[in-house]
N, C-alpha and C positions, 0 to 999 in steps of 0.2 A: 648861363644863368637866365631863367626867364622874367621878363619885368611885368609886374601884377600892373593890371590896368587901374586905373586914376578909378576913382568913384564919383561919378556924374551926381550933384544932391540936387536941388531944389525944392523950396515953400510952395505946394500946391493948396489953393484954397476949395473944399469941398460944399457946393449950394445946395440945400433941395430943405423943401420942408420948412422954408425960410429962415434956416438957418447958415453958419456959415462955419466950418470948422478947417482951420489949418492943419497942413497935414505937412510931412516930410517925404518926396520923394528921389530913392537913389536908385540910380542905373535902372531907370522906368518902373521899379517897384513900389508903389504906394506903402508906405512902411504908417498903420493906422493903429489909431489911438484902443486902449481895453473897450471892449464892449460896443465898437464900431462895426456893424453888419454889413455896412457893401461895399466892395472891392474893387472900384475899375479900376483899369491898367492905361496908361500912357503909355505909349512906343519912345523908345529911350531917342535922345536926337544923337546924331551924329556931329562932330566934331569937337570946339570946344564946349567946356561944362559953363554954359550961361548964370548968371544969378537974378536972373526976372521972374517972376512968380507965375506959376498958370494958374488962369481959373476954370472948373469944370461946372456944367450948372448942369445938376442933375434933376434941376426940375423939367427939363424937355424930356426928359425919358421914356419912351412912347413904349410901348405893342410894340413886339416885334416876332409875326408870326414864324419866322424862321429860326428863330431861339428857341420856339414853344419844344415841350417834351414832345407831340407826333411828330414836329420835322427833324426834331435830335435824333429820335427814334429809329425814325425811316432814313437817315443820313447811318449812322450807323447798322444798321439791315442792309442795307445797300452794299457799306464797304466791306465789312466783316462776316455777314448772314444770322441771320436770325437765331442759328445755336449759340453760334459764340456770344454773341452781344448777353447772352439771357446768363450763358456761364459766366461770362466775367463779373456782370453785374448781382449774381447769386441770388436767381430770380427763375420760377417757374419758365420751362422753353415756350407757352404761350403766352407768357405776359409781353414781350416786344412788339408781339403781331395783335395785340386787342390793343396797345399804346398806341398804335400806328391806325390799326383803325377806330379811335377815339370810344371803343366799348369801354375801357378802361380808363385811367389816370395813375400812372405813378405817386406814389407817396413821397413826399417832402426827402426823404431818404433816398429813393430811387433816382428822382429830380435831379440832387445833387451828385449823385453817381455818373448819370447821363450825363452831365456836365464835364465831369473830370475827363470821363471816356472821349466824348466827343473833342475836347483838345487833345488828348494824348494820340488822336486818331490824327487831328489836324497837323503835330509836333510830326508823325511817323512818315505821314505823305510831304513832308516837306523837304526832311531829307534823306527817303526811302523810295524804293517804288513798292508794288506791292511785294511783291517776290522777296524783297531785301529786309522789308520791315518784319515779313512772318518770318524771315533767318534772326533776325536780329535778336525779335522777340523772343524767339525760341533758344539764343544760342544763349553762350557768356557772357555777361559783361562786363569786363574786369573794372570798369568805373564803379559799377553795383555790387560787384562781389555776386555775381549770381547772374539767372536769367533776369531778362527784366518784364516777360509774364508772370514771375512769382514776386518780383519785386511790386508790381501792378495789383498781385491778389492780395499781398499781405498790408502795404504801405500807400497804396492808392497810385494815383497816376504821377502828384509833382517829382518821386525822385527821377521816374523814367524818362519825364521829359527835360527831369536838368541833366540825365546822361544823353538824352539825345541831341540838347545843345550842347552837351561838352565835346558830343563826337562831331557834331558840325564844324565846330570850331575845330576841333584837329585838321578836319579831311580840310576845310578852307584857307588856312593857316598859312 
C-alpha cells in the first residue's frame, strides 16, 4: 500500500501595493484568495513542514527582460522552431518571428499562452531530453488518458506538466 505524502501548509503574507494579504500555502502552491490576480510560487522546502510564516514583498518586482514575450518567444523558437510554437499556440506561422523581432506584440491572450508554453517546455527539458520529450509528447499517456500534445491543445499546459511530474516521481522513486 502506498503512503500519500504529508501536506506541507504554511501562512504566507503577500506585499505590494501597500498592502498586505495573507494567503495559505500548501506543498509550495500559493492556494489565493477570489479575485487575486498574481500568482508566485515558492519552491516547496524539504524536510519537516515548518509553522513560520513567509513574507514575499512584491513590491521589488522589477523588469525582467528575459520574461518579456521577445525572449519567451525566441526561447521557444529556439527549442521547438518556429512552425510548432505558432501551431501550438493557434497563431499565424509568422506571428513568433515578428514577436521575436519586436514588429509585433502578442495580445494579452497570446502572452499568457507563451507562458504556459514556455514552462511546459521547461517541465519537458527537465525530465526528457529532446528526443524523449517529442516521444513522450507524441506517444500515450496513461496518467492523461491520451497523448499529452492533445491534452496540451485542448486543456493547456498545467495537466501535462502534472503528468510530467507524476512520471518523474515514478522514474525517481
Amino acid at each position: 500500500m502506498e503512503r500519500q505524502p504529508r501536506a506541507e501548509e504554511h501562512t504566507v503574507i503577500l506585499k505590494g501595493d501597500g498592502r498586505e494579504t495573507p494567503v495559505k500555502m500548501r506543498n509550495g502552491v500559493i492556494l489565493l484568495p477570489k479575485g487575486f490576480k498574481v500568482s508566485p510560487r515558492l519552491a516547496p522546502r524539504r524536510g519537516k513542514a515548518s509553522a513560520k510564516t513567509v513574507t514575499v514583498n512584491l513590491a521589488g518586482l522589477k523588469d525582467a527582460p528575459d520574461y518579456g514575450p521577445r525572449a519567451i518567444t525566441q526561447r521557444l523558437v529556439n527549442a521547438l522552431g518556429n512552425n510548432a510554437v505558432a501551431a501550438l499556440l493557434g497563431v499565424n506561422k509568422d506571428r513568433p518571428g515578428r514577436w521575436v523581432s519586436g514588429q509585433d506584440a502578442p495580445n494579452e491572450e497570446n502572452r499568457a499562452q507563451l507562458a504556459d508554453l514556455d514552462a511546459l517546455v521547461g517541465h519537458l527539458y527537465s525530465a526528457f531530453t529532446p528526443a524523449q520529450a517529442r516521444l513522450w509528447l507524441e506517444g500515450q499517456e496513461p496518467y492523461l488518458g491520451a497523448r499529452p500534445i492533445d491534452v496540451y491543445l485542448i486543456d493547456g499546459a498545467a495537466p501535462v506538466i502534472e503528468a510530467i511530474r507524476a512520471f518523474k516521481q515514478s522514474v525517481f522513486e
